[in-house]
C-alpha positions as CSV (number, residue, x, y, z in Angstrom):
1,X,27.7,3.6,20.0
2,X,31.5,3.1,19.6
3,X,33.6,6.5,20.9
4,X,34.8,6.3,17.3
5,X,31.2,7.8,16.2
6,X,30.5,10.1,19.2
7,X,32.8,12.4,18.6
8,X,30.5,13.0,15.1
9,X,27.6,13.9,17.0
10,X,27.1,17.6,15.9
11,X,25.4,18.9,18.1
12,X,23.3,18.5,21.7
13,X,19.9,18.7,22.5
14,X,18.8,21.8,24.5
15,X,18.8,22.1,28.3
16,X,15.5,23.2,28.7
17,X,14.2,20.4,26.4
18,X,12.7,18.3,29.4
19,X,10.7,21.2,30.7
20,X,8.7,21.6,27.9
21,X,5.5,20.5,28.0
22,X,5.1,18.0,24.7
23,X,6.2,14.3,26.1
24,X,9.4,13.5,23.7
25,X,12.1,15.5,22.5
26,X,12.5,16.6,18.9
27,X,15.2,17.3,16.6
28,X,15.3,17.9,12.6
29,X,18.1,16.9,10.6
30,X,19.5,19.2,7.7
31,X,22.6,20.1,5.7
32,X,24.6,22.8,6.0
33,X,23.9,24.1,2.7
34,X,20.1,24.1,2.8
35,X,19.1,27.5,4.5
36,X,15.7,27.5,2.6
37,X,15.3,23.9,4.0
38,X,15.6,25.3,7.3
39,X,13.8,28.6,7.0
40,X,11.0,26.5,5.7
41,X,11.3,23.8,8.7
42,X,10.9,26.5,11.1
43,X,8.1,28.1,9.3
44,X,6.7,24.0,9.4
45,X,7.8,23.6,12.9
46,X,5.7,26.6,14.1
47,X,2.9,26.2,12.7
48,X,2.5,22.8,13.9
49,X,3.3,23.4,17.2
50,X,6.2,21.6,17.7
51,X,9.6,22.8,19.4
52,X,12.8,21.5,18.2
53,X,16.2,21.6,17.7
54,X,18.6,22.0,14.2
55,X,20.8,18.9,13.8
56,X,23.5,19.5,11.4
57,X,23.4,16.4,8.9
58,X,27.0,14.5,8.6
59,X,28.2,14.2,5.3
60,X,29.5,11.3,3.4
61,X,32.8,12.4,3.4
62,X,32.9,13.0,7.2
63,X,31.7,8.9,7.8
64,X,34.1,6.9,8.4
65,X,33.9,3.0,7.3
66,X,34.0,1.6,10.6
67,X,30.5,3.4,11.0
68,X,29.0,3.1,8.3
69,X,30.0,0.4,5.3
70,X,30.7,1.4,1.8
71,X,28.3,-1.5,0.2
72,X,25.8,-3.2,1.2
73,X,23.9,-6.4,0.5
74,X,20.2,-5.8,-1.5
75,X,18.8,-9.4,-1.2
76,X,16.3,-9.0,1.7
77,X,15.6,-5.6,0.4
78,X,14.9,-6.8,-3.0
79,X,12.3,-9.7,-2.0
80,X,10.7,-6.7,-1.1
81,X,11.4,-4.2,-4.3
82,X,11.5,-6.5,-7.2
83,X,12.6,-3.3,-9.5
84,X,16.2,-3.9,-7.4
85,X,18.2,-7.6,-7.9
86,X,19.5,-9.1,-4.9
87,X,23.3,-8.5,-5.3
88,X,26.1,-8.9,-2.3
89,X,27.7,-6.0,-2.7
90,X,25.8,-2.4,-4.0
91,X,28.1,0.4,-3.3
92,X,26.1,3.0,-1.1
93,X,26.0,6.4,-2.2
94,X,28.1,9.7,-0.2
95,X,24.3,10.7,0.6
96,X,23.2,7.9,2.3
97,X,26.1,7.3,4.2
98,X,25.8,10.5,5.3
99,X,22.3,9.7,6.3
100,X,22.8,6.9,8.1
101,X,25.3,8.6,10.5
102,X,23.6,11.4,11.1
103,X,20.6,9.1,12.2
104,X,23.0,7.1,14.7
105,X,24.6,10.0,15.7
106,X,20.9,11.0,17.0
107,X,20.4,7.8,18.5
108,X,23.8,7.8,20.1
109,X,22.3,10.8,22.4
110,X,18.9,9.0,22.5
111,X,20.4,5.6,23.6
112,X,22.5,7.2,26.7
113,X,18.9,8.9,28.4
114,X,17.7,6.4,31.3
115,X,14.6,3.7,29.4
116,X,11.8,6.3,31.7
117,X,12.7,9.5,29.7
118,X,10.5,10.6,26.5
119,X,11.6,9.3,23.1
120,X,13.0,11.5,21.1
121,X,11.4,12.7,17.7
122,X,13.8,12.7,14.8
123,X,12.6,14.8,11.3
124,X,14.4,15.2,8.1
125,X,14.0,18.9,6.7
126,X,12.0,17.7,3.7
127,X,9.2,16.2,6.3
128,X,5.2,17.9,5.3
129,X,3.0,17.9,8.7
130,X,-0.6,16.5,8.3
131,X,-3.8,18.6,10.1
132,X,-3.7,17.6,14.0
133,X,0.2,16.4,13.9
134,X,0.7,17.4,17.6
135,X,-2.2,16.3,19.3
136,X,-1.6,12.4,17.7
137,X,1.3,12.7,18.0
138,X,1.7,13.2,22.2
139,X,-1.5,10.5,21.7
140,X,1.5,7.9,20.3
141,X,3.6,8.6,22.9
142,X,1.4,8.4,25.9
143,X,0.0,5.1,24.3
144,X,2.8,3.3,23.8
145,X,4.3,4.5,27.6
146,X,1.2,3.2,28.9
147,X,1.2,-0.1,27.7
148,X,4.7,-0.7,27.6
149,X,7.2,-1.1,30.8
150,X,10.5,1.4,29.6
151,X,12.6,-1.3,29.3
152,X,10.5,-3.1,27.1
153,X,10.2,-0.1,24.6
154,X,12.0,-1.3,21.8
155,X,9.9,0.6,19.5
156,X,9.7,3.3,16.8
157,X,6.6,4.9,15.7
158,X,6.2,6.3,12.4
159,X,4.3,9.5,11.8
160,X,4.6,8.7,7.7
161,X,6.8,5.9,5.6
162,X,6.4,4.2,2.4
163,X,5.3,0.4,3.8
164,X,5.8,-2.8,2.1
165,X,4.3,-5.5,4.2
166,X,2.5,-4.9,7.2
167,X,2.9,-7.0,10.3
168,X,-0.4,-10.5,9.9
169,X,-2.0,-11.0,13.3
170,X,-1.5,-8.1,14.7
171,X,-4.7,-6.0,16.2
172,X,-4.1,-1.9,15.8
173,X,-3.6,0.1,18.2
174,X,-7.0,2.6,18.0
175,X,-6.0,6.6,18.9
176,X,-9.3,8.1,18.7
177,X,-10.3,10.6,16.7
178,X,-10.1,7.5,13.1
179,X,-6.6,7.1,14.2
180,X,-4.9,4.4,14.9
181,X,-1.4,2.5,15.0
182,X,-0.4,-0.3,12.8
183,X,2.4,-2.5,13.1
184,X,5.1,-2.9,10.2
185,X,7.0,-5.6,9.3
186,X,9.6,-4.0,6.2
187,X,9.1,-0.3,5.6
188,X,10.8,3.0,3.8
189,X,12.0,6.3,4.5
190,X,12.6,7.8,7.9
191,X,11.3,11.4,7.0
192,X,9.4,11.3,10.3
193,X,9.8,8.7,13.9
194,X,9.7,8.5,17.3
195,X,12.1,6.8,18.9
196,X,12.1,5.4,22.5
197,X,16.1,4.5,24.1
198,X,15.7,1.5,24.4
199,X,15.0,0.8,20.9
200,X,18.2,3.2,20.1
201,X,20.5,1.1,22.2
202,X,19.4,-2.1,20.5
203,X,19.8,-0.7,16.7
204,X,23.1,0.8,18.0
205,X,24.3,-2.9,19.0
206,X,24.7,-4.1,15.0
207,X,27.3,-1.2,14.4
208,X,28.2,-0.4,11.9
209,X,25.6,0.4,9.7
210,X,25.7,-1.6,6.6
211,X,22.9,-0.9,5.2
212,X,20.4,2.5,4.0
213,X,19.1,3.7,7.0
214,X,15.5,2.7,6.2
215,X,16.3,-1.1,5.0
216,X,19.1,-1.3,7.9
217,X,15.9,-0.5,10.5
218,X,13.5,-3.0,8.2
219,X,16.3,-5.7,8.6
220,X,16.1,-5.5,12.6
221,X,12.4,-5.1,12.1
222,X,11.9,-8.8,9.9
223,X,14.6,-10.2,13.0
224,X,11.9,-8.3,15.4
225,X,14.7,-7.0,17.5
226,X,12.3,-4.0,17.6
227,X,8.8,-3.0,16.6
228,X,7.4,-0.3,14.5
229,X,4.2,1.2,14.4
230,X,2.9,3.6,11.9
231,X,0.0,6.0,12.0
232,X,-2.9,5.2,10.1
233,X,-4.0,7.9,8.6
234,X,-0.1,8.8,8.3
235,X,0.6,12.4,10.2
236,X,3.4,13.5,8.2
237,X,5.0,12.6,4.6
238,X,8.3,13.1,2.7
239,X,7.6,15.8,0.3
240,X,9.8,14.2,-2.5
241,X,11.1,11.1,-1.2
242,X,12.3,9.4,-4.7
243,X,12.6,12.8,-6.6
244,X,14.9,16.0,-6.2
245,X,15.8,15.3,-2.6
246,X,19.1,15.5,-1.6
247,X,19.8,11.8,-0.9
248,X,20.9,9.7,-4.5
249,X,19.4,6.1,-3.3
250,X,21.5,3.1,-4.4
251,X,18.8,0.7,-3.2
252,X,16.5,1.0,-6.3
253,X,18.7,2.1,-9.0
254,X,16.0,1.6,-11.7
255,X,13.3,3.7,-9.0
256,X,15.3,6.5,-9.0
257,X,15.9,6.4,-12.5
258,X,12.4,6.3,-13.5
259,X,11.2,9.0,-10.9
260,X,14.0,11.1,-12.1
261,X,13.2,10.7,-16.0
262,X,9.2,11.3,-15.0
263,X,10.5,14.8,-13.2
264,X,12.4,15.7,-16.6
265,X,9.3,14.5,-18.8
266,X,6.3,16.4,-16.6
267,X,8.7,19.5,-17.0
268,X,8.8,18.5,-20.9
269,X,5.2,17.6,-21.6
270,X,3.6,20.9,-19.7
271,X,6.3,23.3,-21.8
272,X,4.0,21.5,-25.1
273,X,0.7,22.5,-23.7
274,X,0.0,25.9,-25.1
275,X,0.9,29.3,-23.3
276,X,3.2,27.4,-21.0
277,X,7.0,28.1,-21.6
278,X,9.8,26.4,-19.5
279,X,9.9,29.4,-16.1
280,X,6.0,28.6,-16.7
281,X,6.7,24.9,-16.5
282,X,9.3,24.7,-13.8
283,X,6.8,27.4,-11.7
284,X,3.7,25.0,-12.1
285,X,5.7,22.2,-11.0
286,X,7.1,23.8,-7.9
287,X,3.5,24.3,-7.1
288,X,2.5,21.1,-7.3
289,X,4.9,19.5,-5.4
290,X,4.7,22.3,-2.5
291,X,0.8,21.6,-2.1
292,X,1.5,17.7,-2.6
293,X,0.2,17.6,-6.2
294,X,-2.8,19.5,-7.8
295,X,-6.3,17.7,-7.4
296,X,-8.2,20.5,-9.2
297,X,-7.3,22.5,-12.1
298,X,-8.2,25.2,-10.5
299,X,-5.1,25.1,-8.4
300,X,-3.6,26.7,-11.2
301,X,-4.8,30.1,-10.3
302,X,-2.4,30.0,-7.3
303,X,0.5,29.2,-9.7
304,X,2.1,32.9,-10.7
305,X,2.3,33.7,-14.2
306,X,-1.1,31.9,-14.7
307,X,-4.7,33.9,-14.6
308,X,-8.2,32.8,-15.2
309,X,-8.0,33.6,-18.9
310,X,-4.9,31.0,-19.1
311,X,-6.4,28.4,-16.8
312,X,-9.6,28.2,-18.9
313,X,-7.3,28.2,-22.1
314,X,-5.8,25.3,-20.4
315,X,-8.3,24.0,-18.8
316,X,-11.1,23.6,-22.4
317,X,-8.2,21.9,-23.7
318,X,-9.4,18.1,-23.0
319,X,-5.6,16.9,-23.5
320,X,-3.5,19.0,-21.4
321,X,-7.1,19.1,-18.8
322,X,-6.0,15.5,-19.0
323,X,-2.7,15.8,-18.7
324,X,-1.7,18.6,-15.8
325,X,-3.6,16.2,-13.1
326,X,-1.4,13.3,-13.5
327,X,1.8,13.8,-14.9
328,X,2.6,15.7,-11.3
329,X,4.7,12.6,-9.7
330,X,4.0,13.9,-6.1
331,X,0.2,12.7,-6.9
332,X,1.0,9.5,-8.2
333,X,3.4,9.4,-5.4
334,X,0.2,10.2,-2.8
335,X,-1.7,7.6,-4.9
336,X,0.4,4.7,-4.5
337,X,0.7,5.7,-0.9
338,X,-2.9,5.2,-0.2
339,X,-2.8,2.2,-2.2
340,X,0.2,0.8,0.1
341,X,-1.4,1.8,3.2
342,X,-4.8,-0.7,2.3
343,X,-2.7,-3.1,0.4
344,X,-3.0,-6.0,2.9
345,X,-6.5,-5.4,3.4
346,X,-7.3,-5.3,-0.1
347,X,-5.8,-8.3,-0.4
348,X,-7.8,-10.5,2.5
349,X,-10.7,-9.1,1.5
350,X,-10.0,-10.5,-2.5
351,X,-9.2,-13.6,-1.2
352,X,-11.9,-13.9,1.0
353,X,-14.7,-12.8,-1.4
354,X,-13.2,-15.4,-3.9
355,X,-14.4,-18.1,-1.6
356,X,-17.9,-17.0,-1.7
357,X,-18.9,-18.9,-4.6
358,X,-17.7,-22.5,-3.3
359,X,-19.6,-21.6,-0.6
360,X,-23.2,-20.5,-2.4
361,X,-22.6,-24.1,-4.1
362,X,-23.7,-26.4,-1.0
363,X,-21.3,-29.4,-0.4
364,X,-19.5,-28.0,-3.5
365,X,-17.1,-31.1,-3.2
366,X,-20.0,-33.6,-3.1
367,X,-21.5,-31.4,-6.6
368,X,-18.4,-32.1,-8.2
369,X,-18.4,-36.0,-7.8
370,X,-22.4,-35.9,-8.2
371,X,-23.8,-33.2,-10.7
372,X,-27.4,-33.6,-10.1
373,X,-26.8,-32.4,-6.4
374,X,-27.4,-29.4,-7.4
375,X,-30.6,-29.3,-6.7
376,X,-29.2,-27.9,-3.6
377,X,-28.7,-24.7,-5.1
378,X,-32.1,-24.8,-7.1
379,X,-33.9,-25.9,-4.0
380,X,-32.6,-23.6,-1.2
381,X,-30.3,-20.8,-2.6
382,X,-31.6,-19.7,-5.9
383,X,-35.4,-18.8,-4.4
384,X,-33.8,-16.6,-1.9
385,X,-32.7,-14.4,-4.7
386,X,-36.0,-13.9,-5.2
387,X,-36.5,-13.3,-1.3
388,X,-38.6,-16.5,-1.1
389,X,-38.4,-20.2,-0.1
390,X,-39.8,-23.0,-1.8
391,X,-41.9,-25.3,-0.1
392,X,-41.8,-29.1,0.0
393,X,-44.1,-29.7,-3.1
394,X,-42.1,-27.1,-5.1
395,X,-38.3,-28.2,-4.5
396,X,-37.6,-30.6,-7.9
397,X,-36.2,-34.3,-6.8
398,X,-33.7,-36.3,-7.5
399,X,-36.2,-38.2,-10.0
400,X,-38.0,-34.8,-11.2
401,X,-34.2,-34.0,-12.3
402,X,-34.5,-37.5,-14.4
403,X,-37.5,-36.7,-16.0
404,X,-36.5,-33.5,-16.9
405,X,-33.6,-34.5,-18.6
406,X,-35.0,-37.7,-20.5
407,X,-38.4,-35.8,-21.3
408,X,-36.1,-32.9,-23.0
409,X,-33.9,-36.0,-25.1
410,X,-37.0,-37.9,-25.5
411,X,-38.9,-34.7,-26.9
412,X,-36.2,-35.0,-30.4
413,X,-36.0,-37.3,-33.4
414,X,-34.6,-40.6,-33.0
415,X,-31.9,-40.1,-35.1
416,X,-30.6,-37.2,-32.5
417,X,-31.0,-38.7,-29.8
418,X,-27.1,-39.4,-29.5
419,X,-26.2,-35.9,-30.1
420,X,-29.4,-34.9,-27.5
421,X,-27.3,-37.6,-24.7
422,X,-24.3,-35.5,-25.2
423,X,-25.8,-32.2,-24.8
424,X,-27.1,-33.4,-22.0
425,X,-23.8,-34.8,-20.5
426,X,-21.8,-32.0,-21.6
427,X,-24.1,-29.7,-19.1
428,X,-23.3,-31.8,-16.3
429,X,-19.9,-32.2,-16.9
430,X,-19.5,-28.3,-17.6
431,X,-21.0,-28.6,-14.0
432,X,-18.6,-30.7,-12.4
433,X,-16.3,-28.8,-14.0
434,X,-17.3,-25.1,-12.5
435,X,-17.7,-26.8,-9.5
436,X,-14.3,-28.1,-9.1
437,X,-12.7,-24.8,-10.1
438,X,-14.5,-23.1,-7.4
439,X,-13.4,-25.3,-4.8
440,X,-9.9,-25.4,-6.0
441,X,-10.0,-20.9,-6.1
442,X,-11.4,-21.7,-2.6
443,X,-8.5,-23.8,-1.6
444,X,-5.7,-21.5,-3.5
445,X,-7.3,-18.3,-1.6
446,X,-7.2,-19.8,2.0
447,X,-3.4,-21.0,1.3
448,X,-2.5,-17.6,-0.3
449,X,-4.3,-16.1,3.1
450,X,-0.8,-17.7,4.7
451,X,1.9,-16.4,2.7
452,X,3.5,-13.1,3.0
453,X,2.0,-10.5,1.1
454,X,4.7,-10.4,-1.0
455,X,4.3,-14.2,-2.0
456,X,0.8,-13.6,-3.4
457,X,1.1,-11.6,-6.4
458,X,0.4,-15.0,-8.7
459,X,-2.6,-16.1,-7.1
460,X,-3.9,-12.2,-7.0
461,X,-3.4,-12.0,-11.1
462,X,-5.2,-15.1,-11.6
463,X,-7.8,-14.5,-9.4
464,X,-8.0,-11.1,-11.6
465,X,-8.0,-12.8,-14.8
466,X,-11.0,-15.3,-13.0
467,X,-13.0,-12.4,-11.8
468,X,-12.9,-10.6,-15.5
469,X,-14.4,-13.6,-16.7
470,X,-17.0,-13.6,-14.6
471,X,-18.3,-10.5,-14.4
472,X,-18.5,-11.0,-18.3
473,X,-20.6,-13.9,-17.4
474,X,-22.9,-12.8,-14.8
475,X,-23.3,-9.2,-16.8
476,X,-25.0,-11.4,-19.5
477,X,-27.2,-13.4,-17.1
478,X,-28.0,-9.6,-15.6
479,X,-29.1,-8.6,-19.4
480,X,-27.2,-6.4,-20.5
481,X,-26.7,-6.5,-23.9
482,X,-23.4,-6.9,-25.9
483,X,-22.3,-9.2,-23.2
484,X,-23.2,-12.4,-24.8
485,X,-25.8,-14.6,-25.0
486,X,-27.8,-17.0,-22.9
487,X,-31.1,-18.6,-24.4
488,X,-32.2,-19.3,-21.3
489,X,-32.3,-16.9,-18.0
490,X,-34.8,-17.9,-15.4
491,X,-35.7,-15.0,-12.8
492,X,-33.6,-15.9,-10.2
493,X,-30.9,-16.5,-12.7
494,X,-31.0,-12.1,-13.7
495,X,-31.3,-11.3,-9.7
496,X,-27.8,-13.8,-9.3
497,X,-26.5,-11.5,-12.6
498,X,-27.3,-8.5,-10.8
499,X,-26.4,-9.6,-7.7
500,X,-22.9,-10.8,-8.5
501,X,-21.9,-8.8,-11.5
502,X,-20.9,-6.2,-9.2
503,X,-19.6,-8.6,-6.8
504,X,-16.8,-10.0,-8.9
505,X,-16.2,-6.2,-10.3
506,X,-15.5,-5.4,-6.9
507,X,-12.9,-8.7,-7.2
508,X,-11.3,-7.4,-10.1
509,X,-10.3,-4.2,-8.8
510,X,-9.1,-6.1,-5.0
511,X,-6.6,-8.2,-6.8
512,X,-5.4,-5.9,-9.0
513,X,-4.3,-3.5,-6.8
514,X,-3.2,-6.2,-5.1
515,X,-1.5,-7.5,-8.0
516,X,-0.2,-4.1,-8.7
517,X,1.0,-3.7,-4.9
518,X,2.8,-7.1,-4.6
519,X,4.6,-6.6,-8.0
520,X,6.4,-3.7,-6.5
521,X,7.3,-5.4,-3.5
């Protein structure tokens, strides 16, 4: 880092730091102003286990330009979060500068330590520690020193972050215990990470700063000038990341907007629900967001000002039962979080599943150009829905398909014999049809399997709107009333609704979570 920023560094790590006995050192930032931050941290910092020094954020004010920019440039950041437009020059907020230095400033100390000593651990005093936060923790470290020379450790590990895209091709690294690491490719927040000096040196080398601190790290993570790796399950989170921190964000003007109107609206809507006043209101929603949002309404009881009388007031009430659950944006918040951490998966596993059905229909390619080859599917797959197989003597031919179909047209009046031809034609061309689709979903899904995640959100809605449809249809072929109506339902024809009405439920909700993931992306 340039002497220009070193002499911002506001404090040093302890001397005894390298004779303690966790493997990294540890520091947590926080402002001046915020002694309950800091009386809290401590309280957080204890009970977890960890030891580690007060860093005294930086302010805006005190950043000078040559650090840290005044604007910076949204259009990688927005292919990512389409709530913000690309533009060349959004003006960065005091707070964030402010944030941004006082991150350098720690790696600044972390980048002059030889590449063999421990990485250092870098919290921001609004961080919330998960159950068994040390003992993964010193598991991430030890890993990653294991596996990788010092010099090589261009690396940060996340203990908790809000990802957008996760890194394709890349195994996880398993921990033990259901943990394991997971490599990032663009990523928010920096509540909680471990960073190795080797890693601080290279982020130090694109001084200064022009970017948020979490989209500036992103940006070197997309140019993989170093790696991240986040903790699956995570082992900490940002107790408010988008909502009452300290921090107004410039990246997602409209994100901020809308998390800040939903704060002023759950206040609003609990004041209406009956007993509830505004000290009532505020005290409920201080509540939820210390616990990281109610999941029972029984967590009311530990709200003061509210006993069981009131809570069973409340809680008989079906619309404000309804309404105290989710109208607590740390839950959403925790909801969208889960959603983001299985997003990728959720969509491979969509895509895959959607090209099951060209698969059950044999040479679906051959089907399409000859309908009667369908037999296939008559002859071998159909029976095993009905966990048998058809002998020789059994499986209808090529001709037995013929005299099916003329037996059926001859078996009508002469004089609709042209309208029985069509009916018949129109089935086989419905055929070809079906057929044709599925091999093109088939096609779309593997070619959708290549893009980014972000890139897929198109092909995830109409897969969406695809699975609907069928589930509609193979609910019907199931019998279940109300669903339509098919004349005609062979055995094997309910097992296959049975069978795959809940398959292509299961479709629906994959891509639209998927859908909803990539939207915000």
């Amino acid at each position: 880092m340039p002497a220009k920023m070193r002499k911002l560094s506001h404090t040093t790590l302890p001397a005894d730091v390298s004779r303690r006995r966790q493997p990294f050192e540890a520091v947590y930032i926080n402002l001046a102003k915020r002694v309950d931050r800091r009386r809290e941290m401590e309280q957080s910092l204890c009970a977890a286990g960890v030891r580690a020094a007060r860093f005294e954020a930086i302010s805006g004010e005190e950043t000078p330009v040559q650090a840290v920019q005044l604007t910076w440039d949204s259009s990688l950041n927005a292919k990512y979060d389409t709530k913000q437009r690309a533009h060349p020059a959004v003006r960065m907020t005091s707070g964030e500068r402010g944030c941004c230095m006082s991150h350098a400033a720690l790696w600044n100390q972390c980048a002059s330590w030889p590449d063999e000593s421990p990485p250092l651990l870098v919290l921001e005093d609004d961080v919330v520690f998960e159950s068994g936060f040390l003992e993964i923790l010193c598991r991430i470290v030890r890993l990653i020193e294991q596996t990788t020379l010092p010099a090589h450790r261009r690396i940060l590990a996340y203990l908790g972050a809000d990802v957008a895209e996760w890194a394709e091709g890349v195994a996880p690294l398993p921990l033990g215990a259901g943990c394991f690491l997971r490599q990032a490719l663009y990523l928010w927040q920096t509540s909680s990470y471990v960073i190795w000096p080797a890693a601080a040196r290279t982020l130090l080398r694109t001084i200064p700063i022009d970017l948020p601190i979490d989209n500036f790290i992103s940006r070197a993570l997309v140019r993989a000038e170093v790696v991240a790796w986040v903790a699956q399950p995570f082992l900490a989170r940002q107790a408010s990341p988008y909502c009452n921190g300290d921090i107004v964000h410039s990246r997602a003007p409209a994100r901020a907007e809308e998390d800040s109107s939903a704060c002023g609206a759950e206040i609003h809507r609990l004041q209406s629900l009956p007993g509830v006043g505004p000290k009532l209101a505020a005290a409920i929603q201080a509540h939820g967001q210390a616990i990281g949002g109610y999941s029972s309404p029984s967590q009311l009881l530990q709200v003061a000002g509210i006993g069981e009388r009131r809570a069973q007031a409340l809680q008989k009430d079906r619309s404000p039962a309804v309404a105290l659950l989710p109208i607590l944006h740390t839950s959403s918040l925790q909801i969208m979080m889960a959603f983001k951490s299985h997003d990728l998966l959720a969509s491979k596993v969509g895509l895959i599943l959607s090209c099951i059905p060209a698969g059950m229909h044999s040479a679906v390619a051959i089907e399409w150009l000859f309908p009667v080859t369908a037999l296939n599917v008559v002859n071998w797959v159909l029976p095993l829905f009905g966990l048998s197989i058809l002998s020789g003597e059994e499986m209808m031919t090529y001709d037995d398909a013929s005299t099916f179909l003329n037996a059926g047209m001859a078996s009508l009046p002469a004089i609709k014999q042209g309208a029985a031809e069509d009916y018949a034609w129109i089935g086989l061309f419905l055929q070809r049809q079906a057929s044709a689709a599925h091999l093109v979903t088939a096609v779309t899904a593997i070619y959708a399997l290549q893009l980014p995640l972000a890139d897929r959100h198109v092909l995830h809605v109409a897969n969406m709107a695809l699975s609907v449809m069928m589930t509609f249809i193979n609910l019907n072929h199931a019998g279940i009333p109300f669903f339509g109506y098919n004349p005609i339902v062979s055995f094997h024809g309910q097992v296959v609704g049975i069978v795959f009405a809940p398959f292509w439920l299961l479709c629906v909700y994959l891509h639209f979570v998927s859908a909803k993931a990539t939207k915000k992306k």
